[in-house]
N, CA, C and O atoms as CSV, one atom per row, in Angstrom:
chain,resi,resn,atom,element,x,y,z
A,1,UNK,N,N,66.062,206.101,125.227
A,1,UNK,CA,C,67.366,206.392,124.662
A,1,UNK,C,C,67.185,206.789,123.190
A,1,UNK,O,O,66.512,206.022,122.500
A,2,UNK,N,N,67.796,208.095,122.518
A,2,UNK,CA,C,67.958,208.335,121.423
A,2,UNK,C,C,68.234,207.462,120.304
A,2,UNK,O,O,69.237,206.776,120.507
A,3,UNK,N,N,67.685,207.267,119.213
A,3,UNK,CA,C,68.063,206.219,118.060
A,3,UNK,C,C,68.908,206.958,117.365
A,3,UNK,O,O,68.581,208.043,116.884
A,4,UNK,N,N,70.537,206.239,117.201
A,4,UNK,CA,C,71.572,206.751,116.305
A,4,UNK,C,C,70.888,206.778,114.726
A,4,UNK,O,O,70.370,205.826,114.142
A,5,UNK,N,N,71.043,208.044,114.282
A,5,UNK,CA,C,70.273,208.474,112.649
A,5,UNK,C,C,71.628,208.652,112.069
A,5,UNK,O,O,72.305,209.664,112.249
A,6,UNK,N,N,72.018,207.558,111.319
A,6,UNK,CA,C,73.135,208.204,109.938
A,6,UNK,C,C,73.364,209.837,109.695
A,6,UNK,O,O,72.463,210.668,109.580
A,7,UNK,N,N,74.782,210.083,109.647
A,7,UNK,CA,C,74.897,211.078,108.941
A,7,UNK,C,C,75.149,210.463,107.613
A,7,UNK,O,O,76.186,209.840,107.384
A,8,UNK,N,N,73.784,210.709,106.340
A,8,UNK,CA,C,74.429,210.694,105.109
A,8,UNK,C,C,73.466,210.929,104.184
A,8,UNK,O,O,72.271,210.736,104.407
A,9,UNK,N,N,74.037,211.452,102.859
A,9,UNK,CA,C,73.354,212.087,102.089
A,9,UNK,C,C,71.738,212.431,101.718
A,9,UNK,O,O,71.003,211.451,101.844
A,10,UNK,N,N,71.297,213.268,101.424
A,10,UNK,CA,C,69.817,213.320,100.999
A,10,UNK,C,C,70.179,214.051,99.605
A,10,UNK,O,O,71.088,214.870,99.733
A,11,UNK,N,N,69.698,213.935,98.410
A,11,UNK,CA,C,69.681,213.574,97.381
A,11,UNK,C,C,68.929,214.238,96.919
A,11,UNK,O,O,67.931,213.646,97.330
A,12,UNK,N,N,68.346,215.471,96.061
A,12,UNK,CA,C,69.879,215.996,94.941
A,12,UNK,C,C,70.089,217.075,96.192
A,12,UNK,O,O,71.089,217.699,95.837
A,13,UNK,N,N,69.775,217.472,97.134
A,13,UNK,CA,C,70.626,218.347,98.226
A,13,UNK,C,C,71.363,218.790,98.676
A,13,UNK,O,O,71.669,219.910,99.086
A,14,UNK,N,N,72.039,217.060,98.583
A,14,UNK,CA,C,73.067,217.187,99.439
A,14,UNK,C,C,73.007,217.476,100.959
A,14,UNK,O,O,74.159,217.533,101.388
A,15,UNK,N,N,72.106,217.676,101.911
A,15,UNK,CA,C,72.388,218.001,102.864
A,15,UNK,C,C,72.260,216.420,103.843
A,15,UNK,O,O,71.805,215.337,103.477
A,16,UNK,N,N,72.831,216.805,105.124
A,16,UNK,CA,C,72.461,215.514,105.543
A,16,UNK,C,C,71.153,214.969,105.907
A,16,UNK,O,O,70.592,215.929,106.436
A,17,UNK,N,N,70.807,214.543,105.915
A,17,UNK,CA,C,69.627,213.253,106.502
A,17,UNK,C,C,69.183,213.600,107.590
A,17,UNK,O,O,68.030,213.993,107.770
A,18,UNK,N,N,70.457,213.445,108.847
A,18,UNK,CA,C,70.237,213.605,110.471
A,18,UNK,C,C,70.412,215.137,110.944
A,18,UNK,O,O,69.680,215.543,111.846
A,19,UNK,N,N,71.221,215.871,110.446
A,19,UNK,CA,C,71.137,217.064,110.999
A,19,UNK,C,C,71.244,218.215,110.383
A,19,UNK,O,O,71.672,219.240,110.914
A,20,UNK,N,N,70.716,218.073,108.787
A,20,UNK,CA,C,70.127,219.310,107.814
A,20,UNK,C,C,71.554,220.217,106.978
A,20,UNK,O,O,71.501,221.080,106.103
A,21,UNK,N,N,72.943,219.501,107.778
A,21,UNK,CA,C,74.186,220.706,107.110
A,21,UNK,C,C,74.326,220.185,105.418
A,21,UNK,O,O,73.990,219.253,104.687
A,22,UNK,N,N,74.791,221.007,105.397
A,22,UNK,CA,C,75.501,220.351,104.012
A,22,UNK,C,C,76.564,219.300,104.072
A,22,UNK,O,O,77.663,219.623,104.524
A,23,UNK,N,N,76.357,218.095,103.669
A,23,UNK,CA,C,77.034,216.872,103.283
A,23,UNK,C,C,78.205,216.987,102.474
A,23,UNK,O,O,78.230,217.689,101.463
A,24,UNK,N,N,79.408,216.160,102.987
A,24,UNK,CA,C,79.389,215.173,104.650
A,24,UNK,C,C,79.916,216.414,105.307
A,24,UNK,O,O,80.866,217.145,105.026
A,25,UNK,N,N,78.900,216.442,106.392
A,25,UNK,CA,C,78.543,217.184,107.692
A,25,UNK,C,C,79.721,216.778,108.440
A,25,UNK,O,O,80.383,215.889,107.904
A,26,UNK,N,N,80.295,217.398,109.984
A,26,UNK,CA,C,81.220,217.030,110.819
A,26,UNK,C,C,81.188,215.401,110.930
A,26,UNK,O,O,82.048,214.652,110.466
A,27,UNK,N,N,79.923,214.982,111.699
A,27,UNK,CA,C,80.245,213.489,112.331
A,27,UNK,C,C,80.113,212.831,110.816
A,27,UNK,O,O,81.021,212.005,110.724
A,28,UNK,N,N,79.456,212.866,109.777
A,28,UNK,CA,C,79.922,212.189,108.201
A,28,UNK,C,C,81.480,212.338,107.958
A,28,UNK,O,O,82.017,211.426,107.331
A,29,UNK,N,N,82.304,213.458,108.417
A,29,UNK,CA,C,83.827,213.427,108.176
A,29,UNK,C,C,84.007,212.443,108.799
A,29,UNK,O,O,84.392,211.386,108.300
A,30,UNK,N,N,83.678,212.680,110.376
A,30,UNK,CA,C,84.206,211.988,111.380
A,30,UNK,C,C,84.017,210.235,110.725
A,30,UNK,O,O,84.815,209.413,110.274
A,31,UNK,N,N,82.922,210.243,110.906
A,31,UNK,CA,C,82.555,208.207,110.545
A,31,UNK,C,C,83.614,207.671,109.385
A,31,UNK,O,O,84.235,206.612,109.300
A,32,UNK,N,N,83.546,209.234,108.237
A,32,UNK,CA,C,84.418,208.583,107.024
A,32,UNK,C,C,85.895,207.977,107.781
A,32,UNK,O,O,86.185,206.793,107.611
A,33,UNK,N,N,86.578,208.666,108.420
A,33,UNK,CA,C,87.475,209.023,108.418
A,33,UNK,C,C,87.769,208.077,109.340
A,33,UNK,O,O,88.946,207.982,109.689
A,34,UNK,N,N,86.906,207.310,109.840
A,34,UNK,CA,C,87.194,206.195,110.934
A,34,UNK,C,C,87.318,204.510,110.216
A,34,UNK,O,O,88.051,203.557,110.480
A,35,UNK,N,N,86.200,204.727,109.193
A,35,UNK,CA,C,85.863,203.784,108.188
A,35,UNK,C,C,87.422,203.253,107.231
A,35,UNK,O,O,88.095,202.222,107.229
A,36,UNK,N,N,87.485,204.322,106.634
A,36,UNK,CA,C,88.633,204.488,105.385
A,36,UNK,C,C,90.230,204.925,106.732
A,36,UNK,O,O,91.254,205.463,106.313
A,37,UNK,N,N,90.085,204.623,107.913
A,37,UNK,CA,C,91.652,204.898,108.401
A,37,UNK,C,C,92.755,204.044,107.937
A,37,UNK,O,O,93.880,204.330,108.346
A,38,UNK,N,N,92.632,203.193,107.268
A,38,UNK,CA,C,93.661,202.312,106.597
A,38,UNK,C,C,93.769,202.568,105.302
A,38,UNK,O,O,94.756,202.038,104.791
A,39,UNK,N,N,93.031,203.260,104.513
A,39,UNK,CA,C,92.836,203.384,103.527
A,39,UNK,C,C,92.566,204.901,102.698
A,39,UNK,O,O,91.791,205.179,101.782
A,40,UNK,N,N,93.625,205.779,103.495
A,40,UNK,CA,C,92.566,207.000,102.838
A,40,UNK,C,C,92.724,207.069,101.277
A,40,UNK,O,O,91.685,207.686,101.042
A,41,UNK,N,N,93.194,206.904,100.264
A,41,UNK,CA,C,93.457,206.336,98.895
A,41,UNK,C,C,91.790,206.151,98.358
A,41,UNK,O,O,91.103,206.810,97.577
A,42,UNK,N,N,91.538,204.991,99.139
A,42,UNK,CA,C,90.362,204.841,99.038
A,42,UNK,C,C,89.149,205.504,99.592
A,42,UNK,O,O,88.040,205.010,99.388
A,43,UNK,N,N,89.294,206.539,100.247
A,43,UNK,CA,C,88.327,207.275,100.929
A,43,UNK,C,C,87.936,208.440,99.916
A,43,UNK,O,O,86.839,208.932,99.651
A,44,UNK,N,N,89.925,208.856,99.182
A,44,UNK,CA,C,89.526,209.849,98.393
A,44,UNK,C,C,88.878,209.474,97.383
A,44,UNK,O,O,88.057,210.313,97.011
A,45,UNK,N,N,88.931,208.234,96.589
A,45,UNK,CA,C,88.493,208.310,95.219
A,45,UNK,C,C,86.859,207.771,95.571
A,45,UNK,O,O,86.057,207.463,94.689
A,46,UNK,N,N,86.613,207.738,96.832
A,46,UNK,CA,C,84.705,207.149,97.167
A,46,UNK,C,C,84.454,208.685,96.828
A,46,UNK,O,O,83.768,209.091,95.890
A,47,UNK,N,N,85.236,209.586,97.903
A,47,UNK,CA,C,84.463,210.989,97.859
A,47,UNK,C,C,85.076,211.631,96.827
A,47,UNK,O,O,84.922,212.803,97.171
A,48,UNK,N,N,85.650,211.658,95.825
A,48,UNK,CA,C,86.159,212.073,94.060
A,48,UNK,C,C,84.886,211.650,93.358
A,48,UNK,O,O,84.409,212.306,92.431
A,49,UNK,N,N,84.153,210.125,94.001
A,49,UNK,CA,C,82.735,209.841,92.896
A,49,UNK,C,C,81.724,210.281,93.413
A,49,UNK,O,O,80.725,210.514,92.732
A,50,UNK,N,N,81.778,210.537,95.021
A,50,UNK,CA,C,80.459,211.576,95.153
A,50,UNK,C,C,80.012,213.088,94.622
A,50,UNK,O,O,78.932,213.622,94.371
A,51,UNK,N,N,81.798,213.615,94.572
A,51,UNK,CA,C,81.581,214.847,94.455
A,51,UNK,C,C,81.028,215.307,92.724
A,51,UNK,O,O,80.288,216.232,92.390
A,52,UNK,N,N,81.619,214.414,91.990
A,52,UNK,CA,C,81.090,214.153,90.254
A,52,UNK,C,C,80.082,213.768,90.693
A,52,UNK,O,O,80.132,212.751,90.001
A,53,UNK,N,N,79.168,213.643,91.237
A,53,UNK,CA,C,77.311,213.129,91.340
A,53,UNK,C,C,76.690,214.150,91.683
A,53,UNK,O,O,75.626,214.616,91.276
A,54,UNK,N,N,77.734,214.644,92.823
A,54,UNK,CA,C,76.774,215.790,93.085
A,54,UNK,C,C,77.098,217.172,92.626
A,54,UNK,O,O,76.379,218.162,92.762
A,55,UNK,N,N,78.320,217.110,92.042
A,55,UNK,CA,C,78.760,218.454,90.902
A,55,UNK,C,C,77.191,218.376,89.753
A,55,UNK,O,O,76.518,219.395,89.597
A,56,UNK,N,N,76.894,217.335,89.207
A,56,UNK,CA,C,75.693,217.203,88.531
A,56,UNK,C,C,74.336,217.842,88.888
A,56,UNK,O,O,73.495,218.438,88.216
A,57,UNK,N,N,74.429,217.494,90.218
A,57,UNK,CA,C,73.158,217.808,91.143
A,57,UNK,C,C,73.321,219.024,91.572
A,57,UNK,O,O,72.173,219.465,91.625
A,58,UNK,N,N,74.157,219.975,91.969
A,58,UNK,CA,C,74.200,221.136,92.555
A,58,UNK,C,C,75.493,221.849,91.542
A,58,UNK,O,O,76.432,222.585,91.846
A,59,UNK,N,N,75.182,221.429,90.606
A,59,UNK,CA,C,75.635,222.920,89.167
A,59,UNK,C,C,75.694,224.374,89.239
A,59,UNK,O,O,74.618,224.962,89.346
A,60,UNK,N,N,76.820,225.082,89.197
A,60,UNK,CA,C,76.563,226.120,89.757
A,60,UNK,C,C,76.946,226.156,91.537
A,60,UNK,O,O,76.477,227.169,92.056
A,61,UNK,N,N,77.406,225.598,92.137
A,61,UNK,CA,C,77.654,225.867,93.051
A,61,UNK,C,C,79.264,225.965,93.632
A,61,UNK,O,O,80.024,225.057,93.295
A,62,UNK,N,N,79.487,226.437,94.006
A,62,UNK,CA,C,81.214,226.793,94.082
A,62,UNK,C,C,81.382,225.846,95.467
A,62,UNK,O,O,80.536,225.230,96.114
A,63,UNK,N,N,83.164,226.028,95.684
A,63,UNK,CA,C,83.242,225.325,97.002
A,63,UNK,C,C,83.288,223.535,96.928
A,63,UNK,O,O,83.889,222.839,97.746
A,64,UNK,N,N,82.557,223.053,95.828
A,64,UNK,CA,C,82.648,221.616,95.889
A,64,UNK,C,C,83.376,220.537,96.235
A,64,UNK,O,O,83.172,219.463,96.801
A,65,UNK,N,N,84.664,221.354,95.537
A,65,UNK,CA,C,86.142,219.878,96.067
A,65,UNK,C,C,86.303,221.042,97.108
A,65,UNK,O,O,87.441,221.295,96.713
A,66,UNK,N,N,86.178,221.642,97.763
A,66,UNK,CA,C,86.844,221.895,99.140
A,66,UNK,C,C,85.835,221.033,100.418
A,66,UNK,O,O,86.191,220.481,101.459
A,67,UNK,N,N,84.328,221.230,99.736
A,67,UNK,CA,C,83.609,220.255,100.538
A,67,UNK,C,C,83.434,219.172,100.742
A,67,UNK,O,O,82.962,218.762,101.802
A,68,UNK,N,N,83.924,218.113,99.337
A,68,UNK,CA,C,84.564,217.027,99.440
A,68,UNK,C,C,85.687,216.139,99.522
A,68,UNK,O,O,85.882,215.094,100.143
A,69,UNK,N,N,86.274,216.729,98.846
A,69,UNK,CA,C,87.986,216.367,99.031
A,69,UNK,C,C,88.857,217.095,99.771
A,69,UNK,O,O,89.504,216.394,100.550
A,70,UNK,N,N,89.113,218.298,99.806
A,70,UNK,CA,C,89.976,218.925,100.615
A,70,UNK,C,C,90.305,218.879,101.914
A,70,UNK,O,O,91.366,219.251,102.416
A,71,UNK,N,N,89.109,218.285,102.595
A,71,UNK,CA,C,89.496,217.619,104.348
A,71,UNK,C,C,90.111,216.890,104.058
A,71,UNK,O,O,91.289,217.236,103.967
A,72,UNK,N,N,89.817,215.558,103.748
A,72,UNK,CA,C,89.852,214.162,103.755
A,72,UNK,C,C,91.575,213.910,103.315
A,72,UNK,O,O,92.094,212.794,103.363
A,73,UNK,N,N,92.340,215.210,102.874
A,73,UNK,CA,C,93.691,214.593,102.002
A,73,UNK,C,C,94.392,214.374,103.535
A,73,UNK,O,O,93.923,214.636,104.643
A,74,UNK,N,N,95.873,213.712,103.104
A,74,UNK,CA,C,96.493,213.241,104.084
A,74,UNK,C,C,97.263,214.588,104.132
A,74,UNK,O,O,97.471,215.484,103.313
A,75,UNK,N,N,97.827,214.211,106.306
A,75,UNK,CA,C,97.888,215.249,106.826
A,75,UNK,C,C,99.247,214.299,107.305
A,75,UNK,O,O,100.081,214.762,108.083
């Protein structure tokens, strides 16, 4: 049987760990979004401090708050 591998960050990359996309990947939405369901408040301001870490780390790159914040708002 397959060993479940985290979807989550690899560092300064950004991409994921388990399946190479750029971070957070589909099932990283998905897990967040299962994690923080009582809480998305708190989901946004976890991924508001990732995306300032990795705005640092990947400078120059456009797209950032759409890759981190812009799913995650309430619907």
């Amino acid at each position: 049987m397959p060993r479940y591998r985290p979807h989550v960050a690899a560092r300064p990359s950004w991409r994921c760990r388990a399946c190479g996309a750029a971070w957070p990947c589909s099932p990283a939405r998905l897990a967040l979004l299962g994690e923080y369901r009582e809480d998305r408040i708190g989901l946004l301001i976890y991924l508001a401090t990732l995306l300032s870490e990795a705005a640092g780390d990947l400078a120059g790159h456009d797209g950032l708050t759409d890759r981190f914040l812009t799913w995650a708002r309430a619907r």
